[in-house]
N, C-alpha and C positions, 0 to 999 in steps of 0.2 A: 018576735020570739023572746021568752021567755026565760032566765035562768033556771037551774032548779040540779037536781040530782044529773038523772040522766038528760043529754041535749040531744031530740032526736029529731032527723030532718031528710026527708023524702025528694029524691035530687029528681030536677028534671032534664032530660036528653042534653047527650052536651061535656059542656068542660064544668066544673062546679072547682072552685079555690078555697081552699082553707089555710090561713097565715095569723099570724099576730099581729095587731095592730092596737096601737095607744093602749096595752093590758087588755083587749081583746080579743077574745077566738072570734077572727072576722070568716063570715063565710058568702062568695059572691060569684056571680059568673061570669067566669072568664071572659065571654062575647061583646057581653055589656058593660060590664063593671057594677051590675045591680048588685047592692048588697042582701042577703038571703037572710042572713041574721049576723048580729055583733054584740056578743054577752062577756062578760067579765069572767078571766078565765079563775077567779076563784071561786066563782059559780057555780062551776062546772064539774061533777068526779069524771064523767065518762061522756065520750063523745060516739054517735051512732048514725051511719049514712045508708040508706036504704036507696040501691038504683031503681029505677023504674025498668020492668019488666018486661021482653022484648024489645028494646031500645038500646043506643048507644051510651054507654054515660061512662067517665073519666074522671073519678078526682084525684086534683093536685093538693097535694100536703107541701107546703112551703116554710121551711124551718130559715132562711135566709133572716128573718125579721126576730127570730128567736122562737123558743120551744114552746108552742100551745097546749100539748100534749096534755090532759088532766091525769090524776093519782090511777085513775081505772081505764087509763087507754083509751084508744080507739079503732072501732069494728067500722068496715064497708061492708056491706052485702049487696054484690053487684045484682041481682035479684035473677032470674030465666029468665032465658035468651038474650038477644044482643050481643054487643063485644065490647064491654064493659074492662077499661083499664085505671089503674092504679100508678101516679108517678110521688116520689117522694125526692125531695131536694133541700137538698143540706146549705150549712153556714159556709163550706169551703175552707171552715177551718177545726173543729171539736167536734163535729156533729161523727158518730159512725155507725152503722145498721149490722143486724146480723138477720138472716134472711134464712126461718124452717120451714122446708114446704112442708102442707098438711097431707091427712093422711088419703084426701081427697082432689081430685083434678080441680085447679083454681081454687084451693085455696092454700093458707099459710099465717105466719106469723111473722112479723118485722119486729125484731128487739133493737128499740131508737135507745141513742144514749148520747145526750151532747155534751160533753165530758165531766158530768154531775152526778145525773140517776137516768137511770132506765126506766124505758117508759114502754107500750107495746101497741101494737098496729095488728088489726086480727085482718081478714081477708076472705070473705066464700062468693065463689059465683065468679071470678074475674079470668081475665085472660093475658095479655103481659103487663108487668110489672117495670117499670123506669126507675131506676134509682141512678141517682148524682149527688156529686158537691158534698161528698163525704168523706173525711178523713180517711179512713179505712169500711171494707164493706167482708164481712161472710158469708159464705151459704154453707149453712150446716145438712149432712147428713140422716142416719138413721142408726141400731146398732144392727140393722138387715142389711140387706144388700143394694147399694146404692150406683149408679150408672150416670154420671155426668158428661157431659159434653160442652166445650167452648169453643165456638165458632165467632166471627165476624159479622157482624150489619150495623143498624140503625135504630134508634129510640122507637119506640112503639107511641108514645104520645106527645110529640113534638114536630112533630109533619115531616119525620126520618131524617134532617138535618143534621144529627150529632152521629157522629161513628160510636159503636158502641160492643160491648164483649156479650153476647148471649149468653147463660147459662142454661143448659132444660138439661132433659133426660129423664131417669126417674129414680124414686125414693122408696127403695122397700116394694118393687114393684109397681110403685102407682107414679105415671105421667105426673111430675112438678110445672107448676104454671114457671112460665120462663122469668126470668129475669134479664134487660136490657143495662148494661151499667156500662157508664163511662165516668170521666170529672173526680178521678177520686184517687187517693193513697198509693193505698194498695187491696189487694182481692186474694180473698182466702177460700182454697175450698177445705172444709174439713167434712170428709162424711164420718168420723167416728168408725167404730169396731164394724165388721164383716168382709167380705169379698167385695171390695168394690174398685169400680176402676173412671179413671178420667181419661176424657178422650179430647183429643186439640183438632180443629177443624179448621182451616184457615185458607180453603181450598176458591174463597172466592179475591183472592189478592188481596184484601183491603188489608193496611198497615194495623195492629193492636193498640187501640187506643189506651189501655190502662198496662203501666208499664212494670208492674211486681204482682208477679201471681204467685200464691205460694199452696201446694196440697200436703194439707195431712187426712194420711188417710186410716190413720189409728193401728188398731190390733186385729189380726184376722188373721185370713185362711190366702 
């Protein structure tokens, strides 16, 4: 694999990792540890992962090693069908996301900032979403009417081992692909101006893994 403008790379079924490594956008799978490609991430503007179509496929974004991220982001498109997930994991210390769902089922935007510049994560096609190991996390709103819900479970791409806060509901009418978050600061909801309302779920026992939750829920009706 080749440097250049755009880096674009066709995942197959599975787990697929993307970290930093020696001034590399390393990118390998999880299974094997085969490396897929490793290009200099000044190489790089924009990064581009294409799932394979009815199939499972998951990639992990690991900031733990430091920020890969180039000046023009980076897009997954989990591709049709399957159950194609997204996890993002932080430094545990600078790293913090803010999380809009799109105006579409499964997809969104993640605004990463590891306490420098902001960088952006696009998303279409996926199903839950894993975010950790981040100083603070958001999920923003709409200026329509937004409907959130936080309940209790388990990380959606980590074999459910972590307890975790769920986010879903919906945005402006349209189903937000969920969010799974534990490992972090604190958790902000803001949905911005309209009638909107947050609901707490917690009806399956499990303790609240993320312990500062704060809503703003703007101007409205």
């Amino acid at each position: 694999q080749t440097g250049g403008v755009t880096n674009a790379i066709d995942l197959l079924p599975g787990n697929t990792i993307v970290d930093l490594f020696n001034g590399n956008v390393r990118v390998r799978e999880a299974s094997t540890g085969t490396v897929i490609s490793s290009v200099p991430i000044a190489e790089i503007s924009n990064l581009v992962f294409n799932g394979t179509a009815n199939a499972d496929d998951t990639l992990t974004l690991n900031f733990s090693t430091g920020n890969f991220l180039p000046s023009g982001g980076l897009t997954f498109n989990g591709g049709a069908g399957g159950n194609d997930k997204l996890a993002v994991i932080g430094d545990n210390r600078n790293d913090s996301l803010n999380y809009t769902p799109g105006s579409l089922t499964g997809s969104g935007t993640l605004l990463f900032n590891d306490g420098t510049s902001n960088r952006t994560i696009s998303f279409t096609g996926l199903e839950p979403v894993d975010i950790t190991g981040m100083a603070s996390v958001t999920v923003s709103g709409s200026s329509g009417v937004d409907n959130y819900t936080l309940s209790n479970g388990v990380d959606a791409t980590m074999g459910g081992v972590n307890a975790a806060v769920i986010v879903s509901g919906t945005r402006s009418g349209t189903t937000i692909e969920s969010a799974h978050i534990w490992n972090i600061g604190s958790l902000t909801i803001d949905t911005g101006a309209g009638n909107d309302k947050l609901a707490l779920d917690y009806s399956n026992g499990n303790p609240s893994p993320v312990q500062a939750v704060n809503f703003n829920g703007g101007a409205g009706g």
